[in-house]
Residue frames as a rotation matrix with the C-alpha (Angstrom) as fourth column:
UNK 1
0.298 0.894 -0.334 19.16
0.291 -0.419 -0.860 -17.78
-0.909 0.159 -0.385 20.96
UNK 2
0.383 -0.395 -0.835 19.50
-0.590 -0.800 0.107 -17.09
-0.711 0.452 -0.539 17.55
UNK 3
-0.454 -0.734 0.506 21.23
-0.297 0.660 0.690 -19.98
-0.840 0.163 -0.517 16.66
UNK 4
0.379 0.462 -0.802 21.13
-0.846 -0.179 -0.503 -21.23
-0.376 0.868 0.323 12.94
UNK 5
-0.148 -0.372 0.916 22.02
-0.307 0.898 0.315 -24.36
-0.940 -0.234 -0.247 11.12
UNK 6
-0.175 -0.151 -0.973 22.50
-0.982 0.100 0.161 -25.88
0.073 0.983 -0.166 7.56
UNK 7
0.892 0.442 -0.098 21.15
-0.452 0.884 -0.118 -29.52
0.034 0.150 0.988 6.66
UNK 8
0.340 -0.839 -0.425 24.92
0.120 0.487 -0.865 -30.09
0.933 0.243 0.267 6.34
UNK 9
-0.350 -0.937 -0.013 25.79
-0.330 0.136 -0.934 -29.10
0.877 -0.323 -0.357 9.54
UNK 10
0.329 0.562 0.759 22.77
-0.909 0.407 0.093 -30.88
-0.256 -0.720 0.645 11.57
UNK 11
0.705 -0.156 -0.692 24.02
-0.163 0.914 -0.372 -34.29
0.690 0.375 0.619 9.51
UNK 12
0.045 -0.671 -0.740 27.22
0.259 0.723 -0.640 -34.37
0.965 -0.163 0.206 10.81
UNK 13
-0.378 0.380 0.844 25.94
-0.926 -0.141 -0.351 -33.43
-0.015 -0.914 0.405 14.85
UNK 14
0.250 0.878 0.408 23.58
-0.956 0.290 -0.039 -36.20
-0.152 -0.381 0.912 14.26
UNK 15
-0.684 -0.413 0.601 23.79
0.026 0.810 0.586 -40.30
-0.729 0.417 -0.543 13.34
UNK 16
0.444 0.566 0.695 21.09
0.592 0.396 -0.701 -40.17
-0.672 0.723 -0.159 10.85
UNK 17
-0.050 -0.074 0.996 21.18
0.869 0.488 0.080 -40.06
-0.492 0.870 0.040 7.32
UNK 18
-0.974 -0.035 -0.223 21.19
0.031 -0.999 0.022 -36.53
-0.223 0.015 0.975 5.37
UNK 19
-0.594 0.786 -0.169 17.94
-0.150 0.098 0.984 -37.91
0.790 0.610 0.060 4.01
UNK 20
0.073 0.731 -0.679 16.74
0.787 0.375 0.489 -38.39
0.612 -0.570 -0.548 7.36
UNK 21
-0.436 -0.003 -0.900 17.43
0.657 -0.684 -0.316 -35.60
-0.615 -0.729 0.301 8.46
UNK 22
-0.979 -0.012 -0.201 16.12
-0.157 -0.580 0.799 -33.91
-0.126 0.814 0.567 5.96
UNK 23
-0.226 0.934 -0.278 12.82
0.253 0.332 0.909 -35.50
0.941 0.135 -0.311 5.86
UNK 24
-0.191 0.326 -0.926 12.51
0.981 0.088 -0.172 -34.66
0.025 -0.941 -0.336 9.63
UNK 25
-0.854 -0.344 -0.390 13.56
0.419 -0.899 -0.124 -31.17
-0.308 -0.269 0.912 8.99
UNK 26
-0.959 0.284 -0.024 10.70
-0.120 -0.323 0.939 -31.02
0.258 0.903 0.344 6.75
UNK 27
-0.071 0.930 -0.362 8.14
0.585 0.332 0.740 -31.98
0.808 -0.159 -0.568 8.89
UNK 28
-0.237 0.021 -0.971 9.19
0.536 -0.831 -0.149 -29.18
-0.810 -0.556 0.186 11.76
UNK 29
-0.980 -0.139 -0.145 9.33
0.038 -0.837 0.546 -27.18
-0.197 0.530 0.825 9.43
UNK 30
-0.382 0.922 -0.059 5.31
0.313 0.189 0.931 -28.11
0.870 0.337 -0.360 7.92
UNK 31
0.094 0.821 -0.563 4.36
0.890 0.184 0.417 -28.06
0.446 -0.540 -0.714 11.64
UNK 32
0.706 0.048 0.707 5.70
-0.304 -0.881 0.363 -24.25
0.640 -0.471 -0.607 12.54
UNK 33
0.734 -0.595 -0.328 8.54
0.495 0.137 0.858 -25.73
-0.466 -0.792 0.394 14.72
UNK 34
-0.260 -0.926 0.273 11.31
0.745 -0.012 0.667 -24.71
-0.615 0.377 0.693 12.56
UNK 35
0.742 0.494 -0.453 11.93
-0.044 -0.638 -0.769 -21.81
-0.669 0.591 -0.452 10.01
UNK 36
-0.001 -0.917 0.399 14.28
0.658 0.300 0.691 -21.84
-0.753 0.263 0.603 6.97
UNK 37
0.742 0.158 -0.651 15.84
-0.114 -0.928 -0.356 -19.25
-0.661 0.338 -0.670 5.04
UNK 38
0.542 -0.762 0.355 17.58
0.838 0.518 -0.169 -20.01
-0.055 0.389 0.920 2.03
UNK 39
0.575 -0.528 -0.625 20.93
-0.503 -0.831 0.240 -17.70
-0.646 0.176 -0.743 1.35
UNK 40
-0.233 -0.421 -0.876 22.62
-0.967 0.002 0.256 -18.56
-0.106 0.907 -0.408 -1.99
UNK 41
0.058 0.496 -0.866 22.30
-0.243 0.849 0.470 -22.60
0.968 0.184 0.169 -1.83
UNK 42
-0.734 -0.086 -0.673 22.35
0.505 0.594 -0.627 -23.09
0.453 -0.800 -0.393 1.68
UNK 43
0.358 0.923 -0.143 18.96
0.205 0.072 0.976 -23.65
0.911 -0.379 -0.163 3.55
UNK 44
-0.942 -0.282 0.183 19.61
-0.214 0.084 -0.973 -22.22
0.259 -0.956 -0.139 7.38
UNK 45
0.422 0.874 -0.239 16.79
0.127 0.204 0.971 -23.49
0.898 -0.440 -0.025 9.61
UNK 46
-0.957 -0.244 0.156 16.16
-0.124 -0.140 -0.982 -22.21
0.262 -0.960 0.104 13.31
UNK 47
-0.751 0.540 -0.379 13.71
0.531 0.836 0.138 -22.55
0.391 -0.098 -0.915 15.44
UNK 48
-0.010 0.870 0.493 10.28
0.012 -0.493 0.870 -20.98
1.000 0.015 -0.005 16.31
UNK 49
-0.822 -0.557 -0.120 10.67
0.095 0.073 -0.993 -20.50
0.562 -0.827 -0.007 19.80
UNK 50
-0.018 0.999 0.047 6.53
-0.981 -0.009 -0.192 -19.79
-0.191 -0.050 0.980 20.22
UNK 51
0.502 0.384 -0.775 5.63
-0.378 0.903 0.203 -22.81
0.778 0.191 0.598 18.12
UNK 52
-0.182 -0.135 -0.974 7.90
0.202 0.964 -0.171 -25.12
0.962 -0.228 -0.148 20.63
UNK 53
-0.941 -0.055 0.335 6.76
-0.317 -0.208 -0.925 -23.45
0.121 -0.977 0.178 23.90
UNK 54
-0.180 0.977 0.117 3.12
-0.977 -0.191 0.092 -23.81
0.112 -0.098 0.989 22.65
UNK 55
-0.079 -0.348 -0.934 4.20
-0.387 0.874 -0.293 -27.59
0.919 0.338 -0.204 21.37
UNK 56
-0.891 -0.454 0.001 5.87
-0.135 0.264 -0.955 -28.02
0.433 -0.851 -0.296 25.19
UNK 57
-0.792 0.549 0.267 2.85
-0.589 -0.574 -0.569 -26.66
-0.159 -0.608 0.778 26.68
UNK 58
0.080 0.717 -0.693 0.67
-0.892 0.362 0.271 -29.12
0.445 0.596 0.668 25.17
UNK 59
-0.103 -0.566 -0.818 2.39
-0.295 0.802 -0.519 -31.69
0.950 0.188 -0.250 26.40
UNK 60
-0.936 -0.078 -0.343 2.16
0.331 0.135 -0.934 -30.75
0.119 -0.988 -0.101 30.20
UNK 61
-0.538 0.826 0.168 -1.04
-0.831 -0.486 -0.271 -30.23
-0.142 -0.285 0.948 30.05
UNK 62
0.573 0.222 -0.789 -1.78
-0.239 0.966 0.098 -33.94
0.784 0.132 0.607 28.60
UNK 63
-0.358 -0.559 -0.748 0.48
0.291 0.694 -0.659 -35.27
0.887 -0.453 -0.085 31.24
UNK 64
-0.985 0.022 0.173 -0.92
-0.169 -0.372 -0.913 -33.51
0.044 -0.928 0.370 33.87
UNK 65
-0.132 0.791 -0.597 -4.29
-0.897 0.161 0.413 -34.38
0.423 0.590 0.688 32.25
UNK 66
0.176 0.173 -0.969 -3.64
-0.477 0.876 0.070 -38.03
0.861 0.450 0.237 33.14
């Protein structure tokens, strides 16, 4: 809980690109999954813990839907 993160240290967790990761980050972010707070030049980004339960919740409800 709590937990923060820098574009630099989701790159090197991840295989993609910093640009791809970036560009993803940016679209949580747009959709309310993610927040980011810049401190001096570094962007931290955590997550919305509402937005991805509601997100989740969507989901089992289409699948259970079907």
């Amino acid at each position: 809980p709590g937990e923060r993160l820098t574009v630099g240290q989701i790159v090197a967790a991840s295989t993609l690109s910093r640009s791809a990761v970036a560009h993803h980050l940016k679209v949580l972010r747009e959709a309310g999954v993610l927040h980011a707070e810049k401190v001096g030049k570094e962007v931290w980004y955590r997550t919305a813990p509402d937005a991805v339960r509601t997100g989740l919740a969507s989901v089992l409800a289409y699948l259970q839907d079907m």
